[in-house]
N, C-alpha and C positions, 0 to 999 in steps of 0.2 A: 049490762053484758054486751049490748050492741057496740055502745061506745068503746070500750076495750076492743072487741073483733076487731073493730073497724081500723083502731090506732095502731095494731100488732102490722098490718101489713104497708101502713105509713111508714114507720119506721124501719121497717127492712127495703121498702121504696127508697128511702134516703138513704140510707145504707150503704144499697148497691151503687147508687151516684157518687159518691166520695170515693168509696171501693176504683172505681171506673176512673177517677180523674187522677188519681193519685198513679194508676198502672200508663197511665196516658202521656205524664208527665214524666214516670222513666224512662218509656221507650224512647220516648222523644232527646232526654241526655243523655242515651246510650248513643242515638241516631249521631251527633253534632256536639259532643266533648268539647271541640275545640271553641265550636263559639259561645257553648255555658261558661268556658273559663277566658277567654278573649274577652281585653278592656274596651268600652264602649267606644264608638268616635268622639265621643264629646269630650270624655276623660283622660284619654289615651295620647299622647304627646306626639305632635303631628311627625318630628322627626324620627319617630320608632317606626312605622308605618309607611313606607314611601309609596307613593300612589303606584308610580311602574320604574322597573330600574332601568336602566342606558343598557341597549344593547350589546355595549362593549363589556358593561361589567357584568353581565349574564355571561357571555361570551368564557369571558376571563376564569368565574365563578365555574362553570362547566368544564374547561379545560382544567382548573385544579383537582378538581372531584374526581376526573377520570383520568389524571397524572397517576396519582398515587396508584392507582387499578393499573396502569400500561405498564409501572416501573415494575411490575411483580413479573410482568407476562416475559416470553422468552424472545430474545433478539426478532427472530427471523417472523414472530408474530405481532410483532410490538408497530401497531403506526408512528409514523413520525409525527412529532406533535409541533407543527410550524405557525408560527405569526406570521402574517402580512399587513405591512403596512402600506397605504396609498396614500400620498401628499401628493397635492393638485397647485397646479400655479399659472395665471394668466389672467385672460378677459372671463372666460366661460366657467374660470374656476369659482366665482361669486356666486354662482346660482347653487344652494344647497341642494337642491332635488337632482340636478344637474351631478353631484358628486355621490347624495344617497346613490345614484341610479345607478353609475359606472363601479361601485364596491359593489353592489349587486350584481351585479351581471359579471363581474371578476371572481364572487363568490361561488355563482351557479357557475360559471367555467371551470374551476378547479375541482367542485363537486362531482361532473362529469367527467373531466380529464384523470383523476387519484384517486375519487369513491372510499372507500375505507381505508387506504392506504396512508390517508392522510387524515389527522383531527387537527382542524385547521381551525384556528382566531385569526378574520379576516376583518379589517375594520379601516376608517377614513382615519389616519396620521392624527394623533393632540401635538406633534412635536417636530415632526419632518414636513416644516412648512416655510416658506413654501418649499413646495414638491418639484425640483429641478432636475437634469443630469450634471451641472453643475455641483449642485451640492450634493449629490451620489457620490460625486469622483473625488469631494475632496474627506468625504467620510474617513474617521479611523477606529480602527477594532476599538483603541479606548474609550474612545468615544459611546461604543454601543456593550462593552464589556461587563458594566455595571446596570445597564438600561434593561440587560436579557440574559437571565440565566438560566441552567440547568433545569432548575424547576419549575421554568415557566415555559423554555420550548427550547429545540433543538435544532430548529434552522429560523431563521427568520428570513422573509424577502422584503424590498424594500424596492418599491415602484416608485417611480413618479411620474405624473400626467402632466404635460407641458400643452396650455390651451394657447392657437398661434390663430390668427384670422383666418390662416389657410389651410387648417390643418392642427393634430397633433402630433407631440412628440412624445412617446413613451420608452422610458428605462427601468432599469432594473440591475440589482445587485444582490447575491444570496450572502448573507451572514450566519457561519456555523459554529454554536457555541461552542460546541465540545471541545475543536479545535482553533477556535477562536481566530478564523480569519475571512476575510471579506472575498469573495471571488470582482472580477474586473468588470468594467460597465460595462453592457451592452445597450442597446437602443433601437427603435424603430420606429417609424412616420408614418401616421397614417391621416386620409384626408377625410372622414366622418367619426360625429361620433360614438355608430354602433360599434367601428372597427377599435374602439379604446381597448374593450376589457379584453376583445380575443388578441389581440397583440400582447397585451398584459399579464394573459393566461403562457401564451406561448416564449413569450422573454422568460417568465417564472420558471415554466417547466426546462428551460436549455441552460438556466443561471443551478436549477436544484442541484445535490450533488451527493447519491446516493452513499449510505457509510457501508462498511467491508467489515469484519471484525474476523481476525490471521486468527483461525484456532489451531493447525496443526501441519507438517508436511508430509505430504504424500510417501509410500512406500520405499519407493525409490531414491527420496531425498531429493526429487528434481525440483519441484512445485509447491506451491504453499496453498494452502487449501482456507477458506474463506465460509465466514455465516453472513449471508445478505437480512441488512433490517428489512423486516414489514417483506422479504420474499416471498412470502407465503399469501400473500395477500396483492391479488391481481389487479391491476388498474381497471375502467375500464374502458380508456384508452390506450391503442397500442403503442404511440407513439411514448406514453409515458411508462413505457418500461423500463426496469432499470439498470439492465444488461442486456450487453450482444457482446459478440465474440469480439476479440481484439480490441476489448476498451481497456483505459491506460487507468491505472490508480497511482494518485499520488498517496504519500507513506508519511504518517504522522504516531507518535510512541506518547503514549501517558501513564506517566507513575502515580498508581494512586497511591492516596497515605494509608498508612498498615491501621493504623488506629482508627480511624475513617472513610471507610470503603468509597465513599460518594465524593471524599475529595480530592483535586488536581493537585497533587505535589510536585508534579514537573511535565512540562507538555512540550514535544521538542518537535521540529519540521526534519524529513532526512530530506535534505535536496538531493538532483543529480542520484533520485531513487525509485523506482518507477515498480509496478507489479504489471505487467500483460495480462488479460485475462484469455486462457487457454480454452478451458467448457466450463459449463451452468446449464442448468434446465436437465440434470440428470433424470434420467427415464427408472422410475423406483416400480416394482413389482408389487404385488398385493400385500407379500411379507413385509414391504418395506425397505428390502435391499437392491442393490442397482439389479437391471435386469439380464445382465451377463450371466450373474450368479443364482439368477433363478432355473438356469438350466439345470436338469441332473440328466442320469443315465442310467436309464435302462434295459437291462438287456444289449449291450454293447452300442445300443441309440440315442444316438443325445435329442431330449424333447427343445422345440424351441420354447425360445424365454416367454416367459407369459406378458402380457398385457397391463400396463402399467399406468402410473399415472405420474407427473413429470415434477419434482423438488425441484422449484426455483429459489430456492430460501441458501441454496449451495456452490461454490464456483470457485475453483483453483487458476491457478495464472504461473507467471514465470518472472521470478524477481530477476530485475536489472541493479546493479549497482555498480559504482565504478571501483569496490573495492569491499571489504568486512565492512556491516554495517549490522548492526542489534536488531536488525527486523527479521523476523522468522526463526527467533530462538523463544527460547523460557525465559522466561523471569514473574518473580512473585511478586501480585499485586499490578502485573506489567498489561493496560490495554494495547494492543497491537492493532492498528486504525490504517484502512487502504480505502480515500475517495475516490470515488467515483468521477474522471472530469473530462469535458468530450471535448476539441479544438473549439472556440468562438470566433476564429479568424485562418484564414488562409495561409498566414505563414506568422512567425513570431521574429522579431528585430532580437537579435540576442549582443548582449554587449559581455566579452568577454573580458576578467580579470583574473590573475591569480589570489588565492584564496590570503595567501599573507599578506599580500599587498594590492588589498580592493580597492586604494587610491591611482593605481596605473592601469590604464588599457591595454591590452596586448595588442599590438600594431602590429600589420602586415604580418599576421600569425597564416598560417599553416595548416587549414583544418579539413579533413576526409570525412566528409558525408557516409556513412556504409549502413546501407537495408539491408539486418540481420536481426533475428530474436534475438540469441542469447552471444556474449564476447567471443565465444569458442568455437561458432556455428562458421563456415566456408560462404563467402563474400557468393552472393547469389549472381551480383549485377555488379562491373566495374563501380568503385568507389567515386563521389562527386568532389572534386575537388575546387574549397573555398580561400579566399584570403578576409581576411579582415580590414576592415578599412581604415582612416586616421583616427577615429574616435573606437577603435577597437570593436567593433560593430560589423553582423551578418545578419543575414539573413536565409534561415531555415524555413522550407514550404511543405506544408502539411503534403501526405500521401496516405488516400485511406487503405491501401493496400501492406502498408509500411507505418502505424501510427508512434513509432518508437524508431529511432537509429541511432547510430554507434558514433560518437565525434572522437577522430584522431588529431590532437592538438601537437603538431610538429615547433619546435622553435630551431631553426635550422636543419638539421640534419636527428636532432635529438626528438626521442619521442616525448613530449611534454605531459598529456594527461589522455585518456581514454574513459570517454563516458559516454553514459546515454542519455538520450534526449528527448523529447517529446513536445515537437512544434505545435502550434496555434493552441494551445492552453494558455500562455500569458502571452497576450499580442506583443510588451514590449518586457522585456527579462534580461538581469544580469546577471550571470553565471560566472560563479568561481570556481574556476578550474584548482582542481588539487593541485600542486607541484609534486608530480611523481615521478620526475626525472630521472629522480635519484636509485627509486624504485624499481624504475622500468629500465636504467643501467645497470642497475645488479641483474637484473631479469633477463635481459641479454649476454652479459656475461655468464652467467651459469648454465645460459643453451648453449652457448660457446664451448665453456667446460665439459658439460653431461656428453656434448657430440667428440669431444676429445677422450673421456672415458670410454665412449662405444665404439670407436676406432682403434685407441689400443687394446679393448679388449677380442674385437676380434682380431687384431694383428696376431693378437697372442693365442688364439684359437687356432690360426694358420701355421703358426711354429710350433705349435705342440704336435697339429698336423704330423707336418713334418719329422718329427723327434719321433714319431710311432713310426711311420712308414719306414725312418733308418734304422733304427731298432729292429725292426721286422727283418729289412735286407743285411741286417748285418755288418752297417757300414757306421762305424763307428765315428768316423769324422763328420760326417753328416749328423749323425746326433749332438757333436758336439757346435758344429756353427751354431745348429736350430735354436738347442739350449744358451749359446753366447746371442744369439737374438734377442732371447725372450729377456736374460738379465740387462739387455738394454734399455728395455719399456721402460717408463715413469713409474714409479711405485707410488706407494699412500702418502709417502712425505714428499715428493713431489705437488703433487693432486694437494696435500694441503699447505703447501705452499703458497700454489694457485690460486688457491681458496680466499687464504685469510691477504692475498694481496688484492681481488675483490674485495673485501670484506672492509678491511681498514679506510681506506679512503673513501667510502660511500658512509659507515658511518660514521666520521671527522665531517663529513659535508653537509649530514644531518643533523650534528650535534651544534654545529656553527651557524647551520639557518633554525634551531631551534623549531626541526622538524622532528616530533615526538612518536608520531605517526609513522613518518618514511624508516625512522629509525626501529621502531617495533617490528616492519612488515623486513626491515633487510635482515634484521637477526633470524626471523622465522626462516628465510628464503635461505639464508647461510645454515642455519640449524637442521633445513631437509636435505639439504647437499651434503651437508656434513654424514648425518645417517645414513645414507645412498655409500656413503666412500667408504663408512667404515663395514658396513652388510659386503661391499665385495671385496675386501680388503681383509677379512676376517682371520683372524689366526687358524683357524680350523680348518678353511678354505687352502693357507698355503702351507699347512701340515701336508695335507692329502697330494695336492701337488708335488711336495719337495718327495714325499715316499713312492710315488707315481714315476717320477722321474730317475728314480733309483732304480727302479724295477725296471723301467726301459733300460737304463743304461749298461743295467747286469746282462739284460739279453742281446743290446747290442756285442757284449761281449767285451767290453769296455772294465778295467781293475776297479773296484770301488773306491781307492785314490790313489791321485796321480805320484808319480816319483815324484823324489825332493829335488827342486833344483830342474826340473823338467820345462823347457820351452813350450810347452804344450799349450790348446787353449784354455785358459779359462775355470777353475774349478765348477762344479755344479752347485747352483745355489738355489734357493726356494724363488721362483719367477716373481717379479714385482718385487723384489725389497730392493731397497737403494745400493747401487753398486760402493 
């Protein structure tokens, strides 16, 4: 009996220990899943396992993972998602730590300069090597067109560090996918090399080139109103902000495909197309709405606008164009794109051509400089007047008070093209002038005409004058010169006469330079003329007249017709029809 007692509480001794190891052994693969089922080192095949990966492909890896998260988010929140690359070339480019160091320190710069503005892959060139301005300048979009796309980043910069005994040399060029074009080199020297990466930082930041996305025009139809990407998201550098008043957008149009949301069907540059920007940094009230309209009234007192807080994410401007151009309408599937781009140089070499024939210079052309916003606005400051020189070449100089002006392209006496401009954005540019000679002589001609209709019609306001006041006195000869006046004027077949002898030989001169264009804009120009002659010319209009004049004429006391055979003057007839 002993022996039994004794065995009863062995066995529940052992018991409890198994019980305990088995509860010990779960926790434990609830604890660390992944390395109960993770293959051992020894078994596991070394190239599944990489000990650490290249920081470029973590880099890379990151920036994918939070692509697909920023495409969801909305413009004006969305960072820009930019590559930079650094190529090094010289004596001091040899030393790797020497190059780790200088991406570093280009990395922390732009961290500090952009801060969330920007989700930047920043890394040493595997392919722009070496790292020249040289080989910057002779880069082409194709070149980088298949190397960088949409879904890997949206601007890229492209540094290169030039190591010299005495010094470096540092460049830089922005390449923007969306629109797929390269901005121009820029450069700068500097003689140590802590000053590499802040010169590097600072090229980057003045080559970037913030986007604009045209959502809709202002009330009035004057202005076109604009969502800034990553607006909403403050640098926190001030210099890297991405608007201030009076900055110039150049104007780029992408058709996406209807089937395809995400692809480019057609990507087009508007030259000689400019948007001004007017304001940004609207002042939004608590509601949200600007804070004009957060005033109400009460009790006959207007409260002032409350206290707000300021939408940089928004900013309208004033399109320049030298004519109809598809930017700042509808169209479906249509992105409407205005870059952001600030002067890089002091003035820009412009070589002028016309647009049909880019193989000829315009020599000893004829061009007016004119500081004004918009074509219609009153010449502030005497016009500058330019010649072109034998290689059809001027030179236009930046004004920051004026970053936009008006070129008046004379060839002789004739006005040749009227456009605007926008100096030290491409230091050297060739601009094709429209040929709207054609254009802007019908243009002329129907201010010519319009000021011929407004003259005889008040001549004819003067004679009727008169036809009342004879009427009144009772002098019926007087009523009748007034009236032999008025059927003198030009009538509607006169006037279109006028008209279509404008009209003909402007489009014969377009049809024969197989100008499509000048010929569309001279029918429209002939088409409002026309509507203008026929609104005062109207039947209804010399109804009222001709019964008007009869009613005078009975009170001058005058027979409602004349005898047969009578010398008299003139029957009365409805003013303005053809004698």
């Amino acid at each position: 009996m002993d022996d039994q007692a004794m065995r009863i509480p062995a066995v529940s001794l052992t018991l409890l220990l198994v019980l305990s190891g088995a509860v010990l052994s779960v926790s434990r693969a609830q604890e660390t899943p992944a390395a109960a089922t993770a293959p051992s080192a020894a078994t596991a095949p070394a190239q599944t396992v990489p000990a650490a990966a290249p920081a470029a492909t973590q880099a890379a890896e990151t920036s994918g993972k939070t692509a697909a998260t920023i495409d969801k988010t909305p413009l004006q929140q969305r960072p820009y998602r930019v590559t930079v690359e650094v190529g090094f070339s010289g004596s001091e480019a040899g030393d790797p730590q020497f190059r780790s160091e200088v991406v570093r320190q280009i990395r922390d710069g732009f961290q500090r300069m952009y801060g969330a503005m920007w989700n930047a892959a920043i890394r040493e060139s595997n392919w722009f090597v070496p790292g020249t301005a040289e080989a910057l300048e002779r880069l082409e979009v194709s070149q980088l067109e298949t190397r960088y796309t949409e879904k890997d980043a949206e601007k890229v910069l492209l540094i290169a560090v030039e190591c010299h005994r005495h010094g470096f040399d540092v460049s830089c060029r922005e390449h923007d996918v969306r629109i797929q074009e390269l901005t121009p080199l820029i450069s700068r020297s500097v003689f140590t090399a802590d000053a590499v990466a802040h010169a590097a930082c600072e090229l980057g930041r003045d080559s970037f080139r913030p986007i604009l996305l045209y959502t809709a025009q202002t009330l009035d139809k004057s202005e076109l109103e604009f969502i800034v990407q990553a607006g909403m998201i403050i640098p926190p550098d001030p210099s890297a902000a991405q608007l201030r008043e009076g900055d110039v957008l150049r104007t780029f149009l992408r058709q996406m495909d209807r089937k395809n949301p995400d692809k480019v069907k057609l990507l087009q540059r508007l030259d000689l197309c400019y948007v001004r920007i007017t304001a940004f940094n609207q002042v939004l009230g608590a509601a949200g709405l600007p804070a004009d309209e957060q005033a109400v009234q009460a009790e006959g007192i207007e409260s002032a606008p409350s206290q707000g807080w300021q939408d940089s994410s928004r900013a309208r401007g004033v399109l320049l164009s030298h004519g109809l151009v598809p930017f700042g309408t509808k169209g479906r599937n249509l992105q409407q794109i205005g870059v952001r781009q600030r002067p890089i140089a002091d003035s820009s070499r412009v070589r002028l051509v016309l647009q049909n024939r880019p193989d000829r210079p315009l020599i000893c052309l004829r061009v007016d400089q004119v500081a004004k916003l918009r074509q219609t606005d009153a010449n502030a400051t005497p016009p500058v007047r330019i010649l072109t020189d034998r290689r059809g070449e001027l030179i236009l100089k930046t004004d920051p008070e004026n970053p936009t002006f008006w070129l008046y392209a004379y060839s002789g006496s004739t006005l040749l093209a009227r456009v605007p401009y926008a100096p030290g954005l491409i230091p050297m540019d060739t601009v094709k002038l429209p040929d709207d000679s054609i254009r802007l002589g019908v243009e002329g001609d129907l201010y010519l005409l319009r000021d011929e209709l407004v003259d005889m019609a008040a001549e004819k306001a003067v004679h009727m004058s008169l036809a009342k006041k004879a009427s009144e006195a009772k002098n019926g000869t007087g009523f009748l010169e007034a009236v032999a006046a008025m059927n003198e004027l030009p009538g509607k077949e006169t006037f279109g006469l006028k008209l279509n002898e404008i009209r003909a030989p402007a489009v014969d001169r377009a049809v024969q330079t197989k100008n499509s264009a000048a010929k569309r804009r001279i029918e429209s120009l002939i088409g409002k003329m026309s509507d203008s002659l026929t609104k005062y010319f109207a039947p209804e209009k010399r109804v009222a007249e001709a019964d008007e004049l009869v009613k005078l004429r009975k009170a001058a006391g005058l027979p409602e017709e004349e005898p047969a055979g009578a010398s008299a003057p003139a029957p009365v007839r409805p003013p303005g029809s053809t004698p």
